[in-house]
DSSP file (Angstrom, degrees, kcal/mol; ACC not computed):
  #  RESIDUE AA STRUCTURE BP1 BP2  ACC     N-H-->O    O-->H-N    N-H-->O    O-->H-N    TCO  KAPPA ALPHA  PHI   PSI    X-CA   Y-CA   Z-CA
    1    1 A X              0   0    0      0, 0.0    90,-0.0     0, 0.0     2,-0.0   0.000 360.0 360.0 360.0 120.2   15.3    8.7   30.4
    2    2 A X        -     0   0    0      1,-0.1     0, 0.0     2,-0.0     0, 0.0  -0.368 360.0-140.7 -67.6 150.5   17.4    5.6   29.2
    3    3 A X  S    S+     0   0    0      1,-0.1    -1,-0.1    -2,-0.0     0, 0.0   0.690  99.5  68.8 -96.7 -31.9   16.0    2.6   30.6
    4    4 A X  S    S+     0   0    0      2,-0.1    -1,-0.1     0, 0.0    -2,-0.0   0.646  78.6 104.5 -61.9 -27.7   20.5    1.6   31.0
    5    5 A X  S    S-     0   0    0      1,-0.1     2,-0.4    46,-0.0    46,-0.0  -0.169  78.0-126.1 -49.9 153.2   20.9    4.3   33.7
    6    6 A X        -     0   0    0     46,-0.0    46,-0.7     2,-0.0     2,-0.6  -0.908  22.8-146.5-104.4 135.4   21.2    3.1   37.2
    7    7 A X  E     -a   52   0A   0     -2,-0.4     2,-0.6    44,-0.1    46,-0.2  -0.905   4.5-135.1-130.5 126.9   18.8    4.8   38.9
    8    8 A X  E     -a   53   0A   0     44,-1.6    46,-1.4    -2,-0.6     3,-0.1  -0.689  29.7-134.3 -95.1 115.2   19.6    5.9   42.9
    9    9 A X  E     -a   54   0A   0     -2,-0.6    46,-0.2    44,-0.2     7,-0.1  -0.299  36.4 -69.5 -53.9 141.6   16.5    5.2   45.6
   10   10 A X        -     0   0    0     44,-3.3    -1,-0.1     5,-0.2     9,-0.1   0.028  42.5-142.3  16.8 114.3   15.3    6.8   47.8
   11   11 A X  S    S+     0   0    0     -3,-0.1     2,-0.2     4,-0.0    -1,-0.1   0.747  76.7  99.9 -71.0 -30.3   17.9    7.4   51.2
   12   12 A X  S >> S-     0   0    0      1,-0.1     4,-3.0     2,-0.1     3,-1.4  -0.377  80.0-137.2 -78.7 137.2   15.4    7.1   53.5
   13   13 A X  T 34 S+     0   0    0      1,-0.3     4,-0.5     2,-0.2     5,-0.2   0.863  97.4  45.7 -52.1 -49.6   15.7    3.3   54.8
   14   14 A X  T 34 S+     0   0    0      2,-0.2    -1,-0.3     1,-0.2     4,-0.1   0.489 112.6  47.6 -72.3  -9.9   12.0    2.6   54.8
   15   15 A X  T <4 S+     0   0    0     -3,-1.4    41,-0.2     2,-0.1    -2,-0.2   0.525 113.9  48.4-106.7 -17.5   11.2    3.9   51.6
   16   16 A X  S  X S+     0   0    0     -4,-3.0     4,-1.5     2,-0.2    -2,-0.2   0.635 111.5  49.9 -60.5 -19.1   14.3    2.0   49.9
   17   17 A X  H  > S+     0   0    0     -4,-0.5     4,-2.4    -5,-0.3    -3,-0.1   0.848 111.8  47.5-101.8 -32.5   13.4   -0.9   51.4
   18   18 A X  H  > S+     0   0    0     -5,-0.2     4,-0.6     2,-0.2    -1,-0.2   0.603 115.4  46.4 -79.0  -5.8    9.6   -0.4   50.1
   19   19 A X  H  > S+     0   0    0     -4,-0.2     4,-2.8     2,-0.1    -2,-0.2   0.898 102.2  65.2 -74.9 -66.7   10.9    0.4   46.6
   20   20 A X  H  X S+     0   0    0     -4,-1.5     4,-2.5     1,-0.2    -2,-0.2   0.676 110.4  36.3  17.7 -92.1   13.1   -2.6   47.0
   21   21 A X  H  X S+     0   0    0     -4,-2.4     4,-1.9     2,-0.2     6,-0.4   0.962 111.6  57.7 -53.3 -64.7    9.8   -4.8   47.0
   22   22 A X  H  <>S+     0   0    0     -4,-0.6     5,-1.2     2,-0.2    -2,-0.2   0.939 111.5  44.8 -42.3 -64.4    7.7   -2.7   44.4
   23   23 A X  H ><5S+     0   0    0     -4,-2.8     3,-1.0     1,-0.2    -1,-0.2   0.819 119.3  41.5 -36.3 -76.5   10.5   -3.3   41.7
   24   24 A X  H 3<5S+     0   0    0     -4,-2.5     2,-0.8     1,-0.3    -1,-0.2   0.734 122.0  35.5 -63.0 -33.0   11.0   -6.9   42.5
   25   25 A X  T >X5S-     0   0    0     -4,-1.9     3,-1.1    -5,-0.2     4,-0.8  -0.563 107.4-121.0 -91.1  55.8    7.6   -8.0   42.9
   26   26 A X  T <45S-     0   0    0     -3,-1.0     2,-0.3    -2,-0.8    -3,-0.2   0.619  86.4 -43.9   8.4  41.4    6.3   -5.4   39.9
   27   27 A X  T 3><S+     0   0    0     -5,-1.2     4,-1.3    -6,-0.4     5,-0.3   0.151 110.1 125.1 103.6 -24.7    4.1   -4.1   42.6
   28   28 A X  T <4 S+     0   0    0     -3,-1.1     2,-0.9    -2,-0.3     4,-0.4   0.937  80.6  35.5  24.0 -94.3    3.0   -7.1   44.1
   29   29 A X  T  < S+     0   0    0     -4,-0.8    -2,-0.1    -8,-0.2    67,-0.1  -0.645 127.8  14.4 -82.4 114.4    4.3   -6.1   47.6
   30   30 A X  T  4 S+     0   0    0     -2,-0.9     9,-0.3     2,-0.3    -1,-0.2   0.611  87.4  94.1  88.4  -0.7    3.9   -2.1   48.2
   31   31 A X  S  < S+     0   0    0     -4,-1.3     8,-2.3     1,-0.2     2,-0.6   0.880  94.9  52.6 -85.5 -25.5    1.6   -0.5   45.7
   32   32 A X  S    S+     0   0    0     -4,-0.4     6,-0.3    -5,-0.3    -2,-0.3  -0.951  77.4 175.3 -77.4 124.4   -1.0   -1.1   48.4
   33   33 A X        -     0   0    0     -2,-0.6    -1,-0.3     1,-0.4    -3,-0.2   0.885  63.7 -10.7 -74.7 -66.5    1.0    0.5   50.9
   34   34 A X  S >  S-     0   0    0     -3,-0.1     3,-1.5    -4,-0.1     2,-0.9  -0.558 103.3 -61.0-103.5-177.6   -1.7    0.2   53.7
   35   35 A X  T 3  S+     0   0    0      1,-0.2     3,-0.1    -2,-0.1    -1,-0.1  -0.435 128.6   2.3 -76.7 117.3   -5.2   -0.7   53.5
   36   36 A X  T 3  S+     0   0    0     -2,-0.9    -1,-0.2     1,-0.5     2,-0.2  -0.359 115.7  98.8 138.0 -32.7   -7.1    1.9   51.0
   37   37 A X    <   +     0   0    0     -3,-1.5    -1,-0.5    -5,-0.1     2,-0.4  -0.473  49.5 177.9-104.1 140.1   -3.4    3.7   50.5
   38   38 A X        -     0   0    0     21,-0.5    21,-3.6    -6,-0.3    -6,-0.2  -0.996  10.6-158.8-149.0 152.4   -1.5    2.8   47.2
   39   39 A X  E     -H   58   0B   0     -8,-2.3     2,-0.3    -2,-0.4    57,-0.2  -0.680   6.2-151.4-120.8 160.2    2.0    4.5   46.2
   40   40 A X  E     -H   57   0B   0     17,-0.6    17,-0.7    -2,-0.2     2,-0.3  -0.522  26.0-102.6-150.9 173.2    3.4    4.6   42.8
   41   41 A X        -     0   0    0     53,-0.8    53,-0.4    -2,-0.3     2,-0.3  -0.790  34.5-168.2-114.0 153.6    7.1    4.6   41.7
   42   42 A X        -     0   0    0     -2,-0.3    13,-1.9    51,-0.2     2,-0.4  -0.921   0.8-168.6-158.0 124.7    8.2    8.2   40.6
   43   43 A X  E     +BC  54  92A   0     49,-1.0    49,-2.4    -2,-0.3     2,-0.3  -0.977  13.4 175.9-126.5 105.9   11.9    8.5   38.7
   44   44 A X  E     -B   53   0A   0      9,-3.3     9,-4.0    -2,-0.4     2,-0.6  -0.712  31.6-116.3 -87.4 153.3   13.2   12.0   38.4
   45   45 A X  E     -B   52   0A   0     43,-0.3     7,-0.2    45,-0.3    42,-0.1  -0.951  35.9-111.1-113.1 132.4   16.3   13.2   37.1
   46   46 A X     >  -     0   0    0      5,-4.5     4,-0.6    -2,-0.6    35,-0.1  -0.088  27.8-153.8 -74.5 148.1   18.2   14.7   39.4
   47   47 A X  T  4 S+     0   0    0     33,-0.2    -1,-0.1     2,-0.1    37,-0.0   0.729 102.5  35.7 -83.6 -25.4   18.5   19.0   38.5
   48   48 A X  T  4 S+     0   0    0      3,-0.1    -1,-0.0     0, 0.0    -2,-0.0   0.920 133.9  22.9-107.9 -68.7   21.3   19.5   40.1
   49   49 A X  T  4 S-     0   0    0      2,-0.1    -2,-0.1     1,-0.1     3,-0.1   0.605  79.0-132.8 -62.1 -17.8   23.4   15.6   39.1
   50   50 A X     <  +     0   0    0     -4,-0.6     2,-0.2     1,-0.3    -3,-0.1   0.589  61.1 142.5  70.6   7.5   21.7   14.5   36.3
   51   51 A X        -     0   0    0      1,-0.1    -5,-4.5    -6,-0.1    -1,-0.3  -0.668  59.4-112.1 -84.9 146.7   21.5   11.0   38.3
   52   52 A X  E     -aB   7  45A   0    -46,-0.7   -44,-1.6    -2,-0.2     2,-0.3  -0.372  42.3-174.3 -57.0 137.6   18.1    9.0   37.9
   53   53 A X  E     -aB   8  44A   0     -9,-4.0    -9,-3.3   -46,-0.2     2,-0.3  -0.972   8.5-175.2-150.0 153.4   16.1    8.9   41.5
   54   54 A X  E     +aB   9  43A   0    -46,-1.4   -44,-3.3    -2,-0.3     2,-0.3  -0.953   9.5 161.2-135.0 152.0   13.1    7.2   42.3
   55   55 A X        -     0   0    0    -13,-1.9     2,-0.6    -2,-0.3   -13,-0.2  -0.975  35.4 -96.1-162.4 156.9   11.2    7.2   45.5
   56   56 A X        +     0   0    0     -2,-0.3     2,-0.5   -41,-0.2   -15,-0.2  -0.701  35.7 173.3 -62.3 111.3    7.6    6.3   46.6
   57   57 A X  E     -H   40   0B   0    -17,-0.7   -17,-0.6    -2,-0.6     2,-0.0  -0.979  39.3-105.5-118.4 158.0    4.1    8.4   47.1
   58   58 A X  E     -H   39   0B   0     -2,-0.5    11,-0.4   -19,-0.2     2,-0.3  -0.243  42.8-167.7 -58.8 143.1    0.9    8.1   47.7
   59   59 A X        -     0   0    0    -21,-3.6   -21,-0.5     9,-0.1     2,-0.3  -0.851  11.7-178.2-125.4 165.3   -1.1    8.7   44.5
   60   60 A X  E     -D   67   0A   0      7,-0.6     7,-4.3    -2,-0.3     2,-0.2  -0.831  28.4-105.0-147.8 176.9   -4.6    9.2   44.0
   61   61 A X  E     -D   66   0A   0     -2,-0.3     2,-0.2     5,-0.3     5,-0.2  -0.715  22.5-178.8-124.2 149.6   -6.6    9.7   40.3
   62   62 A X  E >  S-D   65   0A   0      3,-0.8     3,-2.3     1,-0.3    53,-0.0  -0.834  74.3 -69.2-124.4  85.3   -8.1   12.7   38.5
   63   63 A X  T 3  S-     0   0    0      1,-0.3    -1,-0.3    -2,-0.2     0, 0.0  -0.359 120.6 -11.5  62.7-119.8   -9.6   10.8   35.2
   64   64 A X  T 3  S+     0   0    0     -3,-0.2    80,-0.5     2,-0.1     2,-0.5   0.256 121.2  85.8 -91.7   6.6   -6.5    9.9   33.6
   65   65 A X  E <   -DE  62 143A   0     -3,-2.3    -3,-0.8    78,-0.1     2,-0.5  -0.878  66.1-139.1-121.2 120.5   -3.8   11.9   35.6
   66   66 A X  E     -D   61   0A   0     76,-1.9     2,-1.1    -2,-0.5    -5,-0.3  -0.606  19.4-143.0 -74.0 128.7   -2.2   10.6   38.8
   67   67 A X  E     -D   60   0A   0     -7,-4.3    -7,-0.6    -2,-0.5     2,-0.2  -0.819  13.5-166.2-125.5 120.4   -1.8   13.2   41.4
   68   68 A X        -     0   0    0     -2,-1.1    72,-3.9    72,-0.3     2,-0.8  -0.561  17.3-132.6 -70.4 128.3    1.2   13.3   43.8
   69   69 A X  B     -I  139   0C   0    -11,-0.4     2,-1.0    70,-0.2     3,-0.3  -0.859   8.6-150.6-106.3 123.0    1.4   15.5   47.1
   70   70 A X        +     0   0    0     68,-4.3     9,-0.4    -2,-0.8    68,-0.3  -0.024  57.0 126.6 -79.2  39.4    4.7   17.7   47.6
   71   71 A X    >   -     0   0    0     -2,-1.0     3,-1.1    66,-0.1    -1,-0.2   0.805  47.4-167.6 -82.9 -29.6    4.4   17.5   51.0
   72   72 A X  G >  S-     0   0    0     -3,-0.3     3,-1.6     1,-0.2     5,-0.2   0.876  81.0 -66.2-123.6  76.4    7.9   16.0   52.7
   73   73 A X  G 3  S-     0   0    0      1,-0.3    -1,-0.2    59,-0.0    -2,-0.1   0.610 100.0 -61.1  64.1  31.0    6.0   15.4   56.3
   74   74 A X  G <  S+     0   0    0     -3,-1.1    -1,-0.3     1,-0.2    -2,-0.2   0.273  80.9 172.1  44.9   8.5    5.8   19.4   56.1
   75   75 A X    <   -     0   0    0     -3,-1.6    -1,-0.2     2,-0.1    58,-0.1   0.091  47.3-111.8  -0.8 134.3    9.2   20.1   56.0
   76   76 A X  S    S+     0   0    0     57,-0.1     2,-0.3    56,-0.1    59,-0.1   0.636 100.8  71.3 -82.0 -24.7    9.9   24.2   55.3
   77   77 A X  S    S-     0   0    0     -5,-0.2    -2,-0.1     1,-0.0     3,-0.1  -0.828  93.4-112.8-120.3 156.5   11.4   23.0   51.8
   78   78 A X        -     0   0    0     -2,-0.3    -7,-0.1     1,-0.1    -2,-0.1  -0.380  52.8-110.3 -75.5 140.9    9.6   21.4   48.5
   79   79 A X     >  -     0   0    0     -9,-0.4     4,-1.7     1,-0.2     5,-0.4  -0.242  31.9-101.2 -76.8-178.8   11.1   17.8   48.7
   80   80 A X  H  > S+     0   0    0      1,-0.2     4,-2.6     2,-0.2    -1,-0.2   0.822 114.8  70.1 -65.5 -29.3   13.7   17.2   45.9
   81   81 A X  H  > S+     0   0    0      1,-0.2     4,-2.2     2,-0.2     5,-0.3   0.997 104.2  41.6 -31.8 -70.4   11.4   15.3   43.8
   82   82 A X  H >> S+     0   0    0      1,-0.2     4,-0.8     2,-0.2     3,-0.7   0.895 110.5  53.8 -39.2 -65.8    9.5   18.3   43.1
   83   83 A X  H >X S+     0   0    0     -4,-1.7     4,-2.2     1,-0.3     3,-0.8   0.862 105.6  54.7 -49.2 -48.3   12.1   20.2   42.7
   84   84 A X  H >X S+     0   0    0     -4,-2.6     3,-2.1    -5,-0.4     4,-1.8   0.983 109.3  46.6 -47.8 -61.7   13.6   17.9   40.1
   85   85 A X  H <X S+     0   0    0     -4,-2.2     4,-1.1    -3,-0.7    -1,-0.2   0.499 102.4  66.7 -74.8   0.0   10.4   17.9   37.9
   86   86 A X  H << S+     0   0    0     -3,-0.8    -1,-0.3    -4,-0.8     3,-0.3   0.886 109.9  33.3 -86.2 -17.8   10.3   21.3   38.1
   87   87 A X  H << S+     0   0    0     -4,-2.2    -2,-0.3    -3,-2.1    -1,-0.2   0.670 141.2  17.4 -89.8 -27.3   13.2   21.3   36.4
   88   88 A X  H  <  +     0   0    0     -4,-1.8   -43,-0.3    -5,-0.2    -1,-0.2  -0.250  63.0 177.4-137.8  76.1   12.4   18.5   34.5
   89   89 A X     <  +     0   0    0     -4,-1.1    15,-1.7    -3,-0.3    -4,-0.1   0.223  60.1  91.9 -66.8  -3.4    8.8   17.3   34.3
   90   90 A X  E     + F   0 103A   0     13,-0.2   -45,-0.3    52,-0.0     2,-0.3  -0.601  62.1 154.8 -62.8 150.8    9.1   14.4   31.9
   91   91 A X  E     - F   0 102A   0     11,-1.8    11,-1.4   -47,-0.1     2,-0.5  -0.959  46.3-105.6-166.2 174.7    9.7   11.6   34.6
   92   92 A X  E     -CF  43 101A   0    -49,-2.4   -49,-1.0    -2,-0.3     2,-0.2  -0.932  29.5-167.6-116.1 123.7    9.1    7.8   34.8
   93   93 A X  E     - F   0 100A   0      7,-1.8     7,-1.1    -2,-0.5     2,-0.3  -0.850   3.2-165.5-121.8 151.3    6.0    6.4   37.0
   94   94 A X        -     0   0    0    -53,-0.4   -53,-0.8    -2,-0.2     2,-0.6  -0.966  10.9-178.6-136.7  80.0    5.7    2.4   37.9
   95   95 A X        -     0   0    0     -2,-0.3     3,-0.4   -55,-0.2     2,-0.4  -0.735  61.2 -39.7-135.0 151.7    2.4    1.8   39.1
   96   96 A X  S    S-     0   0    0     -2,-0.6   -69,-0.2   -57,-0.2   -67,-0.0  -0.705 126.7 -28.4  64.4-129.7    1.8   -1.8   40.1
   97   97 A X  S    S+     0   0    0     -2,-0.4     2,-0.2   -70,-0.1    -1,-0.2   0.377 120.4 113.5 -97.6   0.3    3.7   -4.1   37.5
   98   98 A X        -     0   0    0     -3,-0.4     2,-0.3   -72,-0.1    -2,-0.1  -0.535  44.3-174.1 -86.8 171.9    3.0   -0.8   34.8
   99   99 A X        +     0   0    0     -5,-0.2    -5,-0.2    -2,-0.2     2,-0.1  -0.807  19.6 129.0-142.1 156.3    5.7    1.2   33.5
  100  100 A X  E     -F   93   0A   0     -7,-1.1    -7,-1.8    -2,-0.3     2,-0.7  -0.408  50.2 -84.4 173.8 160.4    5.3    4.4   31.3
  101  101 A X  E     -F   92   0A   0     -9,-0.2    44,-2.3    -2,-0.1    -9,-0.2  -0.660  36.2-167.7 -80.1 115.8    6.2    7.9   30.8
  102  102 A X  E     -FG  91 144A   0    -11,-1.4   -11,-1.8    -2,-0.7     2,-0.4  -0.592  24.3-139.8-116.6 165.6    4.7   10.8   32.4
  103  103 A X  E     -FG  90 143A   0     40,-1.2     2,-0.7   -13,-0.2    40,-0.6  -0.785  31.3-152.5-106.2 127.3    4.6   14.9   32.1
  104  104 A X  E     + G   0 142A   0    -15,-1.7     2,-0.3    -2,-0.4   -15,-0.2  -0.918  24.4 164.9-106.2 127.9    4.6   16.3   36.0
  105  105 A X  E     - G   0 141A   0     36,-0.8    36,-3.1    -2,-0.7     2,-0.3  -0.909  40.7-104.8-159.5 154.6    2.9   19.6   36.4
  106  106 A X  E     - G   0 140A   0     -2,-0.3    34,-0.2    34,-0.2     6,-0.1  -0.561  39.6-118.3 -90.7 130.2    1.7   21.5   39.4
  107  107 A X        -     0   0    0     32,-2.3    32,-0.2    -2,-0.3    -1,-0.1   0.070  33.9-103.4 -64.2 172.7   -1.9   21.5   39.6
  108  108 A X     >  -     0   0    0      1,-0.1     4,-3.4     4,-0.0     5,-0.2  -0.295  32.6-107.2 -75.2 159.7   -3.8   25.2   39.4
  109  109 A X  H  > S+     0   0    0      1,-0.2     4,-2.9     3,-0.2     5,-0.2   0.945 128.0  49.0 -48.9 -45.1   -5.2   26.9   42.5
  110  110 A X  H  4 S+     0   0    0      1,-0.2     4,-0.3     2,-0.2    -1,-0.2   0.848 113.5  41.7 -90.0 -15.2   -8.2   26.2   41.4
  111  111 A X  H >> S+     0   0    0      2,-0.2     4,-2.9     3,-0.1     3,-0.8   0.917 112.6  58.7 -57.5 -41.4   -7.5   22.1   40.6
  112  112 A X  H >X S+     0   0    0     -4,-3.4     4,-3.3     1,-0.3     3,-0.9   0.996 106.8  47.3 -68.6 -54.4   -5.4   21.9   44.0
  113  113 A X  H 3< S+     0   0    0     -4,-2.9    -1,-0.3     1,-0.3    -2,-0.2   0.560 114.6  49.0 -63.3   3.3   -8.7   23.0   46.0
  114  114 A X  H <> S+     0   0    0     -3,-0.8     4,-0.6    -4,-0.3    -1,-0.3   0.674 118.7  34.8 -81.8 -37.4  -10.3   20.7   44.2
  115  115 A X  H <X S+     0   0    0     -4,-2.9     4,-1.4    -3,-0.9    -2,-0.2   0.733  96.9  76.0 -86.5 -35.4   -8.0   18.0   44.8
  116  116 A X  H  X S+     0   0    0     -4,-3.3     4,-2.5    -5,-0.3     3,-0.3   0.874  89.5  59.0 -29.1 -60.9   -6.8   18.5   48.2
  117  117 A X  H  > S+     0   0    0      1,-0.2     4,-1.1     2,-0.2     5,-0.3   0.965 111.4  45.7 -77.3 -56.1   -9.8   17.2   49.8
  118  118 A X  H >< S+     0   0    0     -4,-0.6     3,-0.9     2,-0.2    -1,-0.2   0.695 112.1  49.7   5.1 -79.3   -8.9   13.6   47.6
  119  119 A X  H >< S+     0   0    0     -4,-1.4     3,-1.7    -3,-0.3     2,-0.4   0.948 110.5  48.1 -90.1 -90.0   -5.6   13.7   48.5
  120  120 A X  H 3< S+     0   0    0     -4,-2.5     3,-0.5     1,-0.3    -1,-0.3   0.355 108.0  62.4 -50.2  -5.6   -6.6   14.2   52.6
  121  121 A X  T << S+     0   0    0     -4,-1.1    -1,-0.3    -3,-0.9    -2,-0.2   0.114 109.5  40.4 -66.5   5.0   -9.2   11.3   52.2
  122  122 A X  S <  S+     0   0    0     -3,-1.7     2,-0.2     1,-1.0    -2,-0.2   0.482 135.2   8.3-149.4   6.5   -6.9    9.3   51.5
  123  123 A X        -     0   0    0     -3,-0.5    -1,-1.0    -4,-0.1     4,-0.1  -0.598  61.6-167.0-152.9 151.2   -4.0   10.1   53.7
  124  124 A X  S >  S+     0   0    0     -2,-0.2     3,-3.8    -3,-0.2    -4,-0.1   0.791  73.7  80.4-100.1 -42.7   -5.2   12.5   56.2
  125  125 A X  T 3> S+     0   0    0      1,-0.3     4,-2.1     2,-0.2     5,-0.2   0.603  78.2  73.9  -5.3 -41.1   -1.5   13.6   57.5
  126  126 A X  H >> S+     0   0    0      2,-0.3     4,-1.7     1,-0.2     3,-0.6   0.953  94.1  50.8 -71.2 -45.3   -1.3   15.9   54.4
  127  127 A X  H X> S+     0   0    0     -3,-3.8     3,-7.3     1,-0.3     4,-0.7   0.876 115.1  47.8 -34.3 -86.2   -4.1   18.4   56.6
  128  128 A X  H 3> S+     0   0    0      1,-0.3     4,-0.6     2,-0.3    -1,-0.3   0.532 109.9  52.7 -37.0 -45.6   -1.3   18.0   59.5
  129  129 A X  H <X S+     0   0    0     -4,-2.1     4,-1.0    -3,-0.6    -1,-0.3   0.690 103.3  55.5 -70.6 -38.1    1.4   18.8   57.2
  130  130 A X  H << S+     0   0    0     -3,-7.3    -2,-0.3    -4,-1.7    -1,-0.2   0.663 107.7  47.5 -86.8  -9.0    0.0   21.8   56.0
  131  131 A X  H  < S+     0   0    0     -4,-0.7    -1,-0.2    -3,-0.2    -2,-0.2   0.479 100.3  64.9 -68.6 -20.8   -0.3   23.2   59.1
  132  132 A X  H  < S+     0   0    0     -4,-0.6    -2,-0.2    -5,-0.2    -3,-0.1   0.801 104.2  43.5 -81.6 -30.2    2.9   22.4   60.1
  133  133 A X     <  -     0   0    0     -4,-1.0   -57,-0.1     1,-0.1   -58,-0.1  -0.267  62.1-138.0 -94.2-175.2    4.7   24.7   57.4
  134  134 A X  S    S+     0   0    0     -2,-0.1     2,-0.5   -58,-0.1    -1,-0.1   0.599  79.5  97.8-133.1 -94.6    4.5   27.9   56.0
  135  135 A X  S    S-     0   0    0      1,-0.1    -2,-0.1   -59,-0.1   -61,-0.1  -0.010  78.7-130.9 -16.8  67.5    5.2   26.6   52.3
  136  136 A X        -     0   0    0     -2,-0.5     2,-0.6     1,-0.1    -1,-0.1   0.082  40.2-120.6 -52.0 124.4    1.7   26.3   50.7
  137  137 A X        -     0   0    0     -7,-0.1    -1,-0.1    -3,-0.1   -66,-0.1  -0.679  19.0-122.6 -94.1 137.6    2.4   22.5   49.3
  138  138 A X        -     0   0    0     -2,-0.6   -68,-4.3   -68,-0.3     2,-0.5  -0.136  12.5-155.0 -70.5 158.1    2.2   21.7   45.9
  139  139 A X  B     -I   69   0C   0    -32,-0.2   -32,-2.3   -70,-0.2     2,-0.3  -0.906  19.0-158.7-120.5 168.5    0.0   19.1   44.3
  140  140 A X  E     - G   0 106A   0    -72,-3.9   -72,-0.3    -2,-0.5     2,-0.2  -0.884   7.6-147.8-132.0 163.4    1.5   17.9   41.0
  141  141 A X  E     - G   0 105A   0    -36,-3.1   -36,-0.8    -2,-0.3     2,-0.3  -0.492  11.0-161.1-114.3 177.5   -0.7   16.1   38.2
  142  142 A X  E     - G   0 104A   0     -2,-0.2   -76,-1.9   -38,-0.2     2,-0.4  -0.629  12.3-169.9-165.2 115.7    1.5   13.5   36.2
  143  143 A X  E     -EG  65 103A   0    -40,-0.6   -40,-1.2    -2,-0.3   -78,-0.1  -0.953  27.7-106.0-125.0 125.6   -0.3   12.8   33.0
  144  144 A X  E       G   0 102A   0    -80,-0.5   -42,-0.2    -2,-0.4    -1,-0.0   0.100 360.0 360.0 -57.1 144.2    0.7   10.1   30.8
  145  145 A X              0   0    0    -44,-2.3    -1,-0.2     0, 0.0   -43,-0.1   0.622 360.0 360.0 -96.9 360.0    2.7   11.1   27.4
């Protein structure tokens, strides 16, 4: 990913306006989102435009790998992130004031039931989410290259 690309946020108003801050205050403002919860910066390249996009999630840690939930509020479809990395898992992660380039892949059955329970300690919503669909949601690993 060229670092000269313009890179499109987020749509959604409240998660542009909370990227907004993470960029300009390197993470300052909005890698805690709330208290306990911290969000990370995630730049995919789009599968379909081949435009940069970047949007927020909640992260939590496996040793050295940051792990991302594909949940989109439970929504019947994988949100476009995903979709993006699936197509192209190199991607660019911001968290706090760090920068570097990570490999996205979807954890294993047996990693995601290992990880789930994390991931809901630490948001719980994601439980609520999975109940709400159909779509068993992925949990993706993003391990630094």
């Amino acid at each position: 990913m060229s670092t000269g690309e313009q890179v499109l946020d987020s749509p959604a108003g409240w998660v542009a306006e909370h990227i907004n801050r993470y960029v300009a205050t390197d993470g300052t403002e909005g890698h805690e989102w709330r208290p306990g919860v911290f969000t990370l910066l995630l730049t995919t390249r789009g599968r379909r435009s081949g435009q940069l996009r970047r949007t927020a999630l909640i992260y939590g840690r496996d040793g050295e790998a940051y792990v991302v939930v594909a949940s989109q509020g439970g929504d019947p479809r994988h949100p476009a992130w995903y979709l993006n990395l699936q197509a192209d898992p190199t991607t660019q992660v911001q968290v706090g004031a760090e920068r570097f380039t990570a490999r996205a892949r979807t954890a294993t059955a047996e990693e995601k039931a290992r990880l789930w329970p994390v991931m809901t300690d630490i948001w719980p919503a994601y439980d609520d989410y999975q109940a709400k669909t159909e779509r068993d949601i992925p949990v993706v690993l993003l391990e630094r290259v």
